[in-house]
N, CA, C and O atoms as CSV, one atom per row, in Angstrom:
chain,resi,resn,atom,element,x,y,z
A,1,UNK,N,N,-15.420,20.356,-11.615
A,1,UNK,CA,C,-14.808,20.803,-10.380
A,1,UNK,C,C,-13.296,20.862,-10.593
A,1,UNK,O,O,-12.577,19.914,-10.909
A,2,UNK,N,N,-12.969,21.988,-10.395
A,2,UNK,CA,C,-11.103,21.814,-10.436
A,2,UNK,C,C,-10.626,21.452,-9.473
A,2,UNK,O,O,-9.637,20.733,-9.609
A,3,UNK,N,N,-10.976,21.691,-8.423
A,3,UNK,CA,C,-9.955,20.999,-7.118
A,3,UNK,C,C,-11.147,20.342,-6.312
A,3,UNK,O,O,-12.152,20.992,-6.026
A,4,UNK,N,N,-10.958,18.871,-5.924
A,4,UNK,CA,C,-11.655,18.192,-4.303
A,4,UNK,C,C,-11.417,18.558,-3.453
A,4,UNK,O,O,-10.411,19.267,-3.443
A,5,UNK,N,N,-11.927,18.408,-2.556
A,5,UNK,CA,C,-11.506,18.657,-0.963
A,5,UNK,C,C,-10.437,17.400,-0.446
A,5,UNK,O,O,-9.806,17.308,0.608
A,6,UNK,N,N,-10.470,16.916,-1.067
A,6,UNK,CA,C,-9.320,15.612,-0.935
A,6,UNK,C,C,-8.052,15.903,-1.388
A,6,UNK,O,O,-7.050,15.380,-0.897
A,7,UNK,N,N,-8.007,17.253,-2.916
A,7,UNK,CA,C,-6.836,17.309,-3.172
A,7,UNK,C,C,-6.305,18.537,-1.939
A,7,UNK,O,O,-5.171,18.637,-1.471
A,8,UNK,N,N,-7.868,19.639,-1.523
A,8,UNK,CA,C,-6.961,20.679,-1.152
A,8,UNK,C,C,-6.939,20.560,0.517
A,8,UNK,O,O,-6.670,21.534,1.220
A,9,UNK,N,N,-7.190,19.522,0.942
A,9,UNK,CA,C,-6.630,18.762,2.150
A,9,UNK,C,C,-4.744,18.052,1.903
A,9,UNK,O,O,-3.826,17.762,2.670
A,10,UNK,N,N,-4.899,18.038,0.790
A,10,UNK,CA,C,-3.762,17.165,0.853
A,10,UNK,C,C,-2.262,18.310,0.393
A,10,UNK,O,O,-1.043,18.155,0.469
A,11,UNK,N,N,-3.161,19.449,-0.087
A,11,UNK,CA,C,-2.417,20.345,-0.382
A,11,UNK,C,C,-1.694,21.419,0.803
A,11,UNK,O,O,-0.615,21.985,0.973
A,12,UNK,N,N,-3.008,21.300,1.478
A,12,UNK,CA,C,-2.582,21.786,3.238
A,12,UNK,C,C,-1.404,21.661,3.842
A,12,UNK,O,O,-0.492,22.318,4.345
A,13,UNK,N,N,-2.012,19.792,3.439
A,13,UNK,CA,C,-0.696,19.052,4.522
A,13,UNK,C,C,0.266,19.011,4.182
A,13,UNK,O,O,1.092,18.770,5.062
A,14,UNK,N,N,0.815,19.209,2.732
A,14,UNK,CA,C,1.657,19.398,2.195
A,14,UNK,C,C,2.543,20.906,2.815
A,14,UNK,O,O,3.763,20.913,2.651
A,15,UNK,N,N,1.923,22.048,3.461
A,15,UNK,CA,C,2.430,22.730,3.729
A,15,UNK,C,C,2.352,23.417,5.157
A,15,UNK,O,O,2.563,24.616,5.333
A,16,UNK,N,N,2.079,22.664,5.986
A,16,UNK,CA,C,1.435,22.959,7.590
A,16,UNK,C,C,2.317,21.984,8.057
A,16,UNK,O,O,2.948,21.329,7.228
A,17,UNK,N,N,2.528,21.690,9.781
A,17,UNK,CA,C,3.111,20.973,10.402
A,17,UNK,C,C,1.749,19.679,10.907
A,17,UNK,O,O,0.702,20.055,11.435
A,18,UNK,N,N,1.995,18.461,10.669
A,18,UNK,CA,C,0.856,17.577,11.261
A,18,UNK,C,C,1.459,16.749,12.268
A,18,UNK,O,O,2.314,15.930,11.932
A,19,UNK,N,N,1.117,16.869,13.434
A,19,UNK,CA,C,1.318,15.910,14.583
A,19,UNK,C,C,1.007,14.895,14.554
A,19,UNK,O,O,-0.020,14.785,13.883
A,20,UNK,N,N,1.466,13.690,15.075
A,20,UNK,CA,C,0.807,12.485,15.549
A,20,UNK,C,C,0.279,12.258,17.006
A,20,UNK,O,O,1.052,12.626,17.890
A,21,UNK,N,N,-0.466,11.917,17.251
A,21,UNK,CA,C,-1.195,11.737,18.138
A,21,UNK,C,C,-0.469,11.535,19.208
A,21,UNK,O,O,-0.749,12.044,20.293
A,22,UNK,N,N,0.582,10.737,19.001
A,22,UNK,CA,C,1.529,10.574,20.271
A,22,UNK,C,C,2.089,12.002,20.410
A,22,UNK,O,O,1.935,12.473,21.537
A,23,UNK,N,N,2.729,12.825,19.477
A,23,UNK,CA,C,2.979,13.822,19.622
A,23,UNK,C,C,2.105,14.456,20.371
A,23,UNK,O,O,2.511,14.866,21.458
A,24,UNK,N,N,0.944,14.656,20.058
A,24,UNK,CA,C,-0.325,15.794,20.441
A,24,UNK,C,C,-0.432,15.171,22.318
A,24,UNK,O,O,-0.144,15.804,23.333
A,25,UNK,N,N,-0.786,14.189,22.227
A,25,UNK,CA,C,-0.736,13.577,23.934
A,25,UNK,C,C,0.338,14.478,24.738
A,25,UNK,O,O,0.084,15.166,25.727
A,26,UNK,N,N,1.653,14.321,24.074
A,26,UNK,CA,C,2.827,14.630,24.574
A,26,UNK,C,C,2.779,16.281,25.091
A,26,UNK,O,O,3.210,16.566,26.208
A,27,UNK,N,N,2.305,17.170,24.321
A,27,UNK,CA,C,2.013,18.204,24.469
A,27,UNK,C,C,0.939,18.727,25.622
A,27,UNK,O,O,1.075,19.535,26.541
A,28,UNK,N,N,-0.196,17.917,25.178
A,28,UNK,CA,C,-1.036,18.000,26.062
A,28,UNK,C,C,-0.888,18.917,28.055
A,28,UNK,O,O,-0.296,18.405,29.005
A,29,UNK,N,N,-1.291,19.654,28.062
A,29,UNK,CA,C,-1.219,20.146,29.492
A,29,UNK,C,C,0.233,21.160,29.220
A,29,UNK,O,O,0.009,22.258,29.730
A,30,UNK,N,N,1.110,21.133,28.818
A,30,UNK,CA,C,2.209,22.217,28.617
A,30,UNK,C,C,1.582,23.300,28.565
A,30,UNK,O,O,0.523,23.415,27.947
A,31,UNK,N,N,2.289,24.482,29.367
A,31,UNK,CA,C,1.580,25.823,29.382
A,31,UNK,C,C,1.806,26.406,28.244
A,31,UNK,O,O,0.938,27.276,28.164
A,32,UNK,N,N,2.530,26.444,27.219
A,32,UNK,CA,C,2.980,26.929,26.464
A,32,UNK,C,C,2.167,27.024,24.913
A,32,UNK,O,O,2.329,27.829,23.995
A,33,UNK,N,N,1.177,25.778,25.053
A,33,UNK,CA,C,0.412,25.322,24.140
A,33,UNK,C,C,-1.161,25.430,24.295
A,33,UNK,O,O,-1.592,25.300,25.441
A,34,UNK,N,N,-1.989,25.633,23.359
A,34,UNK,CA,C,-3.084,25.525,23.793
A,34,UNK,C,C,-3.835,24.908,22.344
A,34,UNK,O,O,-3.558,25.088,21.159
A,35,UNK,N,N,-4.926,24.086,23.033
A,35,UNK,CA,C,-5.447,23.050,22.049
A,35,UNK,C,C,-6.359,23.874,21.652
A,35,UNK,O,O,-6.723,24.846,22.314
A,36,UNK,N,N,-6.827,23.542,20.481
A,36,UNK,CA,C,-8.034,24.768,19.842
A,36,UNK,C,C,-8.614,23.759,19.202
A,36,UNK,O,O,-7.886,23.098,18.462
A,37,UNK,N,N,-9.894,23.426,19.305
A,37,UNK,CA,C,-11.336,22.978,18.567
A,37,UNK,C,C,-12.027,23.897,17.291
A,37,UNK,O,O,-12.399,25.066,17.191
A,38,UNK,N,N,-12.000,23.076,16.654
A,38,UNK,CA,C,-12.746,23.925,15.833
A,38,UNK,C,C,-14.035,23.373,15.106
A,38,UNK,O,O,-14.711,23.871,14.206
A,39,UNK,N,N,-14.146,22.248,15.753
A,39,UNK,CA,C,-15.537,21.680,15.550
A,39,UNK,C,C,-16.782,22.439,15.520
A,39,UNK,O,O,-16.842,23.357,16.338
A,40,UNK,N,N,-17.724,22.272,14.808
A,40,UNK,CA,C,-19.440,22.808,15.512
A,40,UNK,C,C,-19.471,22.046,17.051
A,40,UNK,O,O,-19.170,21.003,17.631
A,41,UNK,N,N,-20.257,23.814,17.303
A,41,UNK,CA,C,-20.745,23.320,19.250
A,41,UNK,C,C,-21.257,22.299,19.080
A,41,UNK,O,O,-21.049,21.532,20.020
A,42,UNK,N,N,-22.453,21.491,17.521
A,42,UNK,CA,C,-22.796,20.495,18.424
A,42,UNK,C,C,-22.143,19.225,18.290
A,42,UNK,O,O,-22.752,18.327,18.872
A,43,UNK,N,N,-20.923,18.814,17.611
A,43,UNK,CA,C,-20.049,18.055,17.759
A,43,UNK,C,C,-19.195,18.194,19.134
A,43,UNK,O,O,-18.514,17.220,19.455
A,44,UNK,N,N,-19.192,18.863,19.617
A,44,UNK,CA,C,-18.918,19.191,20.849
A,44,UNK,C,C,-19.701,18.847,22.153
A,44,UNK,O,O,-19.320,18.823,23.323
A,45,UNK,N,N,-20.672,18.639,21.699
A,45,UNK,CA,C,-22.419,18.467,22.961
A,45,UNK,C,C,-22.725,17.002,22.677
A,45,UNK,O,O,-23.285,16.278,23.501
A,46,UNK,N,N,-22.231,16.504,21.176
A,46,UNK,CA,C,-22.633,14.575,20.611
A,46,UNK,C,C,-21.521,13.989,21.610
A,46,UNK,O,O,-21.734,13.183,22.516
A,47,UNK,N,N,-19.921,14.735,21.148
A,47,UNK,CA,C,-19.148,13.953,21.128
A,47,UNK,C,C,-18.057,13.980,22.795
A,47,UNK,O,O,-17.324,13.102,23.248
A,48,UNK,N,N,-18.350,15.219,23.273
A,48,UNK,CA,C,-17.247,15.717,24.298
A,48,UNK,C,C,-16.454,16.739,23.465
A,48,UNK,O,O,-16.536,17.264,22.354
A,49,UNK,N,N,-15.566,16.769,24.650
A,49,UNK,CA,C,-14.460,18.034,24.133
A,49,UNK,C,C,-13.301,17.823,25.035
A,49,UNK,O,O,-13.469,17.312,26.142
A,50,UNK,N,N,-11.788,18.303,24.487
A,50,UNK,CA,C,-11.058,17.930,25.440
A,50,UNK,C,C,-10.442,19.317,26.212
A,50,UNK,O,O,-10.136,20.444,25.822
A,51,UNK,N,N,-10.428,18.552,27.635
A,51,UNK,CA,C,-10.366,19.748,28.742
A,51,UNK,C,C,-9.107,20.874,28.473
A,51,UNK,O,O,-7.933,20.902,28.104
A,52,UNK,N,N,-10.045,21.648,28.861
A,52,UNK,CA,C,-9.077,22.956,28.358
A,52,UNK,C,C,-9.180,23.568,27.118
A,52,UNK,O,O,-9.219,24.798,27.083
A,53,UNK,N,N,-9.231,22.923,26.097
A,53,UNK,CA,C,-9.094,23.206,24.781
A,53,UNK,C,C,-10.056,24.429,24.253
A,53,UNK,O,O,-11.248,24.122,24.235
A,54,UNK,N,N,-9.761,25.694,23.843
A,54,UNK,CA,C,-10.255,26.758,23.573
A,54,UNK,C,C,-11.265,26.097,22.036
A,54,UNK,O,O,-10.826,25.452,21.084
A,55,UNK,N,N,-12.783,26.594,22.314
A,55,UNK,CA,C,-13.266,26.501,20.968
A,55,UNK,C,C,-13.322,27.541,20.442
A,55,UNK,O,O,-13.515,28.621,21.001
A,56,UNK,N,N,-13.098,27.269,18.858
A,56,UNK,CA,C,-12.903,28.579,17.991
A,56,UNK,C,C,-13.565,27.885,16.780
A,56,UNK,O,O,-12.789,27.287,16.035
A,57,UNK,N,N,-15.037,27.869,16.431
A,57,UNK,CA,C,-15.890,27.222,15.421
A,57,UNK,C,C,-14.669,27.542,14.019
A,57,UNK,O,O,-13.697,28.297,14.007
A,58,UNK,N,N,-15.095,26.828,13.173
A,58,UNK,CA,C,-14.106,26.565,11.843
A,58,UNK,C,C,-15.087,28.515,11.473
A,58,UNK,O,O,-14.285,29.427,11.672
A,59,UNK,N,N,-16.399,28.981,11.066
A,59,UNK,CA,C,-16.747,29.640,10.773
A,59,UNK,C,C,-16.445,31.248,11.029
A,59,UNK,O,O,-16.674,32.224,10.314
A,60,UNK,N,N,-15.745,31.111,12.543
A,60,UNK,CA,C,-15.589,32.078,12.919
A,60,UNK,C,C,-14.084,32.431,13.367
A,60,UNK,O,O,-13.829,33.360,14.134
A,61,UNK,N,N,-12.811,31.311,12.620
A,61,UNK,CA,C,-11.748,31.348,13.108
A,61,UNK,C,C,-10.674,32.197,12.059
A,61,UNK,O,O,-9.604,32.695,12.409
A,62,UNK,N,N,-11.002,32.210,11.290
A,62,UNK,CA,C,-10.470,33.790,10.616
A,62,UNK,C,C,-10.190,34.953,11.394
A,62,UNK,O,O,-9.152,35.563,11.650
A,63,UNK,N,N,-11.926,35.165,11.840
A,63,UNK,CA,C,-12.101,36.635,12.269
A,63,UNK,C,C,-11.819,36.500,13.686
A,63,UNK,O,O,-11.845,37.580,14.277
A,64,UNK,N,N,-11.574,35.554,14.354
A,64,UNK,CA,C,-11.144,35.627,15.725
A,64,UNK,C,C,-9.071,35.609,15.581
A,64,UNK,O,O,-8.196,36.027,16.339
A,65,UNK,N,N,-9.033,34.954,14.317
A,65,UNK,CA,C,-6.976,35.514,14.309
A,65,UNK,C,C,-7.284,36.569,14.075
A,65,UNK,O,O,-7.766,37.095,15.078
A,66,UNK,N,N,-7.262,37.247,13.181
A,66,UNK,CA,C,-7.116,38.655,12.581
A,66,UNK,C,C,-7.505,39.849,13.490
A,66,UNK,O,O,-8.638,40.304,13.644
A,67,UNK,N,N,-6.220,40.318,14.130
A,67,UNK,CA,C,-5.946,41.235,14.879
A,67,UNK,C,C,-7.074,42.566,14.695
A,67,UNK,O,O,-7.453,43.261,15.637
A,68,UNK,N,N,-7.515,42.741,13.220
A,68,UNK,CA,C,-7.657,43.453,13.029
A,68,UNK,C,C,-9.318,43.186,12.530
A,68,UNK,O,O,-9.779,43.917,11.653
A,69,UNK,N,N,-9.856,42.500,12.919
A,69,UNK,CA,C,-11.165,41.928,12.975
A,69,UNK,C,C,-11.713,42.457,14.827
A,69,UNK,O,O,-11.372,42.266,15.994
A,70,UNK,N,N,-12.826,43.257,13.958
A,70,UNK,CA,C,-13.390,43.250,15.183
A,70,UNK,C,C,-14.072,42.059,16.085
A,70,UNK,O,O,-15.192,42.230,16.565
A,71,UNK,N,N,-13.682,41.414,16.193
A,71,UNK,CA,C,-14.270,39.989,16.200
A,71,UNK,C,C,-12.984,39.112,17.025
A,71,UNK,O,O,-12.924,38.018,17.585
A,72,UNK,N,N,-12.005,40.246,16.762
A,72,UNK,CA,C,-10.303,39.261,17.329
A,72,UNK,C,C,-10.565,38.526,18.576
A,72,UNK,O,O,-11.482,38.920,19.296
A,73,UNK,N,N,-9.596,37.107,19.041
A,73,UNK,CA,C,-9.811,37.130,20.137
A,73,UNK,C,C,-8.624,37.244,20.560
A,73,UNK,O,O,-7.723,36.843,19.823
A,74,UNK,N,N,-8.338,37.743,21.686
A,74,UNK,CA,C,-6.737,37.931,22.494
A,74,UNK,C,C,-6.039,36.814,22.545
A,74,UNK,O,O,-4.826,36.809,22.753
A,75,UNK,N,N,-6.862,35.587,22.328
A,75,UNK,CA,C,-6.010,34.323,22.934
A,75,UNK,C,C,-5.373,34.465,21.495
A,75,UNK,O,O,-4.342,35.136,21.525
A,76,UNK,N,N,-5.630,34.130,20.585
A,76,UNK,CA,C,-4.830,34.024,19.186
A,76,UNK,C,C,-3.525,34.861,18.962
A,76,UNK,O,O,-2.720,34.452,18.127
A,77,UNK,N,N,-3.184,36.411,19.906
A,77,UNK,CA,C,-2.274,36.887,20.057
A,77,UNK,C,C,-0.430,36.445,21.173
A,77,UNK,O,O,0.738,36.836,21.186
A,78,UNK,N,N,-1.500,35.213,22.064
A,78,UNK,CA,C,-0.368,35.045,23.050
A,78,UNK,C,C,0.772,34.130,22.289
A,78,UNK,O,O,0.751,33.425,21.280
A,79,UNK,N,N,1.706,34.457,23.189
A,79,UNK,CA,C,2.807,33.972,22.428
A,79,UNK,C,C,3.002,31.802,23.052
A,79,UNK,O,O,3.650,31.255,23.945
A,80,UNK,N,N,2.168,31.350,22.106
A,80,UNK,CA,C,1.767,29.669,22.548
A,80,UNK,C,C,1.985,29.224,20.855
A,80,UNK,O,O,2.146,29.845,19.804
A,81,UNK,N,N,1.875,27.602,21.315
A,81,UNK,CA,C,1.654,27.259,20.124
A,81,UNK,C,C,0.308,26.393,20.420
A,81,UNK,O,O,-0.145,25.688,21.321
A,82,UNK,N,N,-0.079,26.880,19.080
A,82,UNK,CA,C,-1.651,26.382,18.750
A,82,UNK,C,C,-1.560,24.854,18.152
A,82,UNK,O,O,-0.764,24.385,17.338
A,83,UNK,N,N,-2.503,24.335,18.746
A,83,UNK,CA,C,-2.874,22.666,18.152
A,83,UNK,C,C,-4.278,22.686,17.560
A,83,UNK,O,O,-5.261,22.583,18.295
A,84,UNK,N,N,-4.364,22.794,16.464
A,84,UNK,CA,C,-6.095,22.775,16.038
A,84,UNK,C,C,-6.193,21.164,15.790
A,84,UNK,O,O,-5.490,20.282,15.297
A,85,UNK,N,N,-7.486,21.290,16.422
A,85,UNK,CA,C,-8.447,19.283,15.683
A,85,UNK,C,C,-9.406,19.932,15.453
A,85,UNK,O,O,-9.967,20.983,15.763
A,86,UNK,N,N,-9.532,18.616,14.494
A,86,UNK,CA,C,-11.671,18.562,14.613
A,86,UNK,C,C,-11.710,17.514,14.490
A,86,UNK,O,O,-10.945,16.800,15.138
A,87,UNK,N,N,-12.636,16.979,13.589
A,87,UNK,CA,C,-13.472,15.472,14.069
A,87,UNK,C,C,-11.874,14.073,13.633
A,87,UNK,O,O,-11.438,13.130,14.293
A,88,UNK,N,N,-11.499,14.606,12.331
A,88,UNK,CA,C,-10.761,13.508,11.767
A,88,UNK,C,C,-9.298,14.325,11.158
A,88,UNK,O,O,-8.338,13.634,10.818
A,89,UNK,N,N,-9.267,15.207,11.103
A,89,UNK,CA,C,-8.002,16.517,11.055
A,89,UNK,C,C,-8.212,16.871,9.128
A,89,UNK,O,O,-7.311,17.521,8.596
A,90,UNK,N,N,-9.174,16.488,8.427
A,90,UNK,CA,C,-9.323,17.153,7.215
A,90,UNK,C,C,-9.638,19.153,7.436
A,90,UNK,O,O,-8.776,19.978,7.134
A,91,UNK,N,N,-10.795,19.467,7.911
A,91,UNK,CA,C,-10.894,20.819,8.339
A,91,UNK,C,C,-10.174,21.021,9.540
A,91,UNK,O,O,-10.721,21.964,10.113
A,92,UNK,N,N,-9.019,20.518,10.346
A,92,UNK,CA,C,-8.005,21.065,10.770
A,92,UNK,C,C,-6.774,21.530,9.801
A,92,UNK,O,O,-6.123,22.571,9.894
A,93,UNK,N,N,-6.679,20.823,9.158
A,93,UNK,CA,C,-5.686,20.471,7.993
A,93,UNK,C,C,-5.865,22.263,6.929
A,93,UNK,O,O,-5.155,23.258,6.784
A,94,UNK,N,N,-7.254,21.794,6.417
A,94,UNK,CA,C,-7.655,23.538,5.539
A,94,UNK,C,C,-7.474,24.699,6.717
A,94,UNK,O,O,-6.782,25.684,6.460
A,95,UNK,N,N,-8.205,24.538,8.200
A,95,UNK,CA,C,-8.157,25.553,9.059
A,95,UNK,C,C,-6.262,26.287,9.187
A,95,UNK,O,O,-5.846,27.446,9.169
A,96,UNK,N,N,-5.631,25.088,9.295
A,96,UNK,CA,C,-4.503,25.522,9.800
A,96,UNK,C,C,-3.164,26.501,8.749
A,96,UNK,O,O,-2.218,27.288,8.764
A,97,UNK,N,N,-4.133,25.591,7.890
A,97,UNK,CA,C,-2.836,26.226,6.249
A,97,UNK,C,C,-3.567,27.997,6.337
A,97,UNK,O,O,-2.861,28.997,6.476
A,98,UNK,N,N,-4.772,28.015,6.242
A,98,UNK,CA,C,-5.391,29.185,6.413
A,98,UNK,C,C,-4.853,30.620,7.391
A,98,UNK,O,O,-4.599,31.745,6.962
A,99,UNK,N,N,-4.801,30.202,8.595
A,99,UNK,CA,C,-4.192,31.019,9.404
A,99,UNK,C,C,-2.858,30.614,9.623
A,99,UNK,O,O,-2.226,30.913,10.636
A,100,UNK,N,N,-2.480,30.028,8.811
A,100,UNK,CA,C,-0.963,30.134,8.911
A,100,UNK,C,C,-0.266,31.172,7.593
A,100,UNK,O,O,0.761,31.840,7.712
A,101,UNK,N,N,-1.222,31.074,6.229
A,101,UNK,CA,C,-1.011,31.884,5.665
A,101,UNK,C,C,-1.746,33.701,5.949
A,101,UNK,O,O,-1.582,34.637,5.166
A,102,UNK,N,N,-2.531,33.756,7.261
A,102,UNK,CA,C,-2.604,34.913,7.703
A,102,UNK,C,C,-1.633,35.666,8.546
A,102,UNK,O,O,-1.593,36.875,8.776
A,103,UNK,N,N,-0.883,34.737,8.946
A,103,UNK,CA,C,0.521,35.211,9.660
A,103,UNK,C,C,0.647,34.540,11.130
A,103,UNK,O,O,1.527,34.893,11.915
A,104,UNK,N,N,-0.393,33.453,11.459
A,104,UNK,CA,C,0.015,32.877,12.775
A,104,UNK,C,C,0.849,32.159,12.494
A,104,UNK,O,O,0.408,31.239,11.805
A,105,UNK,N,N,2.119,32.082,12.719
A,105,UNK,CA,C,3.586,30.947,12.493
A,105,UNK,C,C,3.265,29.733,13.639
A,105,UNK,O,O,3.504,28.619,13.174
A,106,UNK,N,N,2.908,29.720,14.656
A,106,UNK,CA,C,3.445,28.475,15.819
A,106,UNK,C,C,2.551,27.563,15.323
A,106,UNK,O,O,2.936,26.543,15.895
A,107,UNK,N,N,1.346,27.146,14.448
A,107,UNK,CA,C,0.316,27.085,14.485
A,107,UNK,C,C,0.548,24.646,13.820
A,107,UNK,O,O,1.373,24.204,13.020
A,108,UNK,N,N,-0.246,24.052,14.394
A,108,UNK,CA,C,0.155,23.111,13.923
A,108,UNK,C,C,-1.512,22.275,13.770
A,108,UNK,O,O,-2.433,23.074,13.941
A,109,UNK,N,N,-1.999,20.684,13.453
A,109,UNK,CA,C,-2.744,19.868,13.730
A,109,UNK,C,C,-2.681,18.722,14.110
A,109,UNK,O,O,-1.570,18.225,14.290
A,110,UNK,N,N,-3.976,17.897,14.365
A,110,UNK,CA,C,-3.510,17.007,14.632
A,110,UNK,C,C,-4.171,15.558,13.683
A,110,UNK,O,O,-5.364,15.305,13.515
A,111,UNK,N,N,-3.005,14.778,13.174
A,111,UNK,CA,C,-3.576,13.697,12.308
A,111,UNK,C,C,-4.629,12.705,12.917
A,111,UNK,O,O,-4.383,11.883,13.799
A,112,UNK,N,N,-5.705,12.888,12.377
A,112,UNK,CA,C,-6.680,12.309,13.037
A,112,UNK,C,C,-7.924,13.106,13.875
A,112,UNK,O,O,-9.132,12.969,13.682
A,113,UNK,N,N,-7.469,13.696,14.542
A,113,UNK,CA,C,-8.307,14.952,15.153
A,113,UNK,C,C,-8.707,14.258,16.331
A,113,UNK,O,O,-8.064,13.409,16.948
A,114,UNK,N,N,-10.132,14.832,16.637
A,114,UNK,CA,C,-10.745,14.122,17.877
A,114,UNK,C,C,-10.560,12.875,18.133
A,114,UNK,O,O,-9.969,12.468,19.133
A,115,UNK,N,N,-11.300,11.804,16.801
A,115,UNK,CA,C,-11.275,10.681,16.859
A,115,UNK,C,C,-9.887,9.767,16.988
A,115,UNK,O,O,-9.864,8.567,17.264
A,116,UNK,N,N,-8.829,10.550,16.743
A,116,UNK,CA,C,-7.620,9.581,17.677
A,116,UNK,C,C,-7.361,10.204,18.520
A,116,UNK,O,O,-6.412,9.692,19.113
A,117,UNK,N,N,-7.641,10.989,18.912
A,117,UNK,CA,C,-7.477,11.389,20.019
A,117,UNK,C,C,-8.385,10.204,21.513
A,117,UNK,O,O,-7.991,9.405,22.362
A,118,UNK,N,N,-9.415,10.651,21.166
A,118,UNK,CA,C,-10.470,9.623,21.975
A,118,UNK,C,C,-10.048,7.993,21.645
A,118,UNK,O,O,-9.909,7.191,22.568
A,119,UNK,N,N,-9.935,7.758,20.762
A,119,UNK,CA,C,-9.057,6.002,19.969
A,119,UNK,C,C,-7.416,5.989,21.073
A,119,UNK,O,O,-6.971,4.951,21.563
A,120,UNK,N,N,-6.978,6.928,21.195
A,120,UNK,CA,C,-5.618,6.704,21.830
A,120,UNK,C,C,-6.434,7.053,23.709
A,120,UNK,O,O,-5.864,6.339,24.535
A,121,UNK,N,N,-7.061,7.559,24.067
A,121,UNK,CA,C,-7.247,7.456,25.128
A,121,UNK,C,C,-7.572,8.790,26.025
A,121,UNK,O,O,-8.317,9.010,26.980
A,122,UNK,N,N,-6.640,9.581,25.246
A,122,UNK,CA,C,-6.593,11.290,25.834
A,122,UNK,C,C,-7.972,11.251,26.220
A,122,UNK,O,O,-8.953,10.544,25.991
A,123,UNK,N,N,-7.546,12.765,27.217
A,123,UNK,CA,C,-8.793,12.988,28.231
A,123,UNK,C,C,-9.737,13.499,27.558
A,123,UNK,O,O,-9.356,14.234,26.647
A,124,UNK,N,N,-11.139,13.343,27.710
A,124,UNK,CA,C,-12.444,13.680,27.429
A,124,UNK,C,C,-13.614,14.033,28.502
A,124,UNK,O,O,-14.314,13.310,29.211
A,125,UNK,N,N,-13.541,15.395,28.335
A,125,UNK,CA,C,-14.757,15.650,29.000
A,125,UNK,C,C,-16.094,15.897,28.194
A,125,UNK,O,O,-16.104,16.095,26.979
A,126,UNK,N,N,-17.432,15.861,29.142
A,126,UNK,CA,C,-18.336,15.949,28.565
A,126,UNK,C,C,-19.031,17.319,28.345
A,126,UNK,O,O,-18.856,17.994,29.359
A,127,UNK,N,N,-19.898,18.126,27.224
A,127,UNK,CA,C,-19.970,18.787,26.863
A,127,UNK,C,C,-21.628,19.359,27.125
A,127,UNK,O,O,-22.405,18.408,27.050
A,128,UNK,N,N,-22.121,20.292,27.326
A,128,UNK,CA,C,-23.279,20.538,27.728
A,128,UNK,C,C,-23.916,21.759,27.042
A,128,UNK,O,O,-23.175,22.689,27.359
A,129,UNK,N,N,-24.861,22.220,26.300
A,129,UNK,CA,C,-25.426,23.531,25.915
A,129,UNK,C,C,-25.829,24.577,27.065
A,129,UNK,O,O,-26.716,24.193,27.828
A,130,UNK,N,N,-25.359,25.681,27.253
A,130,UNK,CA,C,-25.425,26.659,28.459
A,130,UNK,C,C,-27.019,27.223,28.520
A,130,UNK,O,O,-27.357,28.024,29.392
């Protein structure tokens, strides 16, 4: 194997912006920002989700930046800054270097992801299959 996922997590972070949790709280609710999930729905249905927070599955968050994907979604165009988590911020960490090297600039994560998030207290709602 030439590269772990340990090195190219660490290679990410090496080049992405990572929040701390106090940071990410701090943000929290500002109009300007919007939290993005990128968990599987059913980490989302085990665990909760936090209110508001746009999901954008890790699988399908390429083709929902890319303007030019039929698949785009409009929210990825507004002028906000993006907070991606997931469970522990490793696939936030790869997600974010990713579309940041597609050309989203505001784009940041959060150290820890869900689980400090929920560990520090932030709001949690519960999650349901439609």
């Amino acid at each position: 194997m030439k590269k772990t996922v340990k090195e190219m997590v660490a290679e990410a972070n090496s080049k992405i912006t990572t929040l701390t949790i106090e940071q990410a709280l701090e943000l929290y609710g500002q109009e300007n920002v919007r939290f993005v999930d990128i968990r599987d729905v059913r980490e989302l249905y085990k665990e909760g989700a936090i209110p508001g927070a746009m999901h954008a599955p890790r699988g399908m968050l390429e083709f929902w930046v890319d303007p030019e994907s039929p698949y785009h979604r409009a929210e990825f165009s507004e002028e906000k800054k993006f907070v991606f988590f997931c469970a522990a911020g490793w696939r936030s960490a790869l997600a974010t270097a990713t579309v940041q090297s597609m050309g989203l600039e505001n784009v940041c994560h959060i150290d820890g992801g869900f689980g400090a998030w929920r560990e520090a207290g932030g709001k949690v709602e519960e999650k349901k299959p439609k």
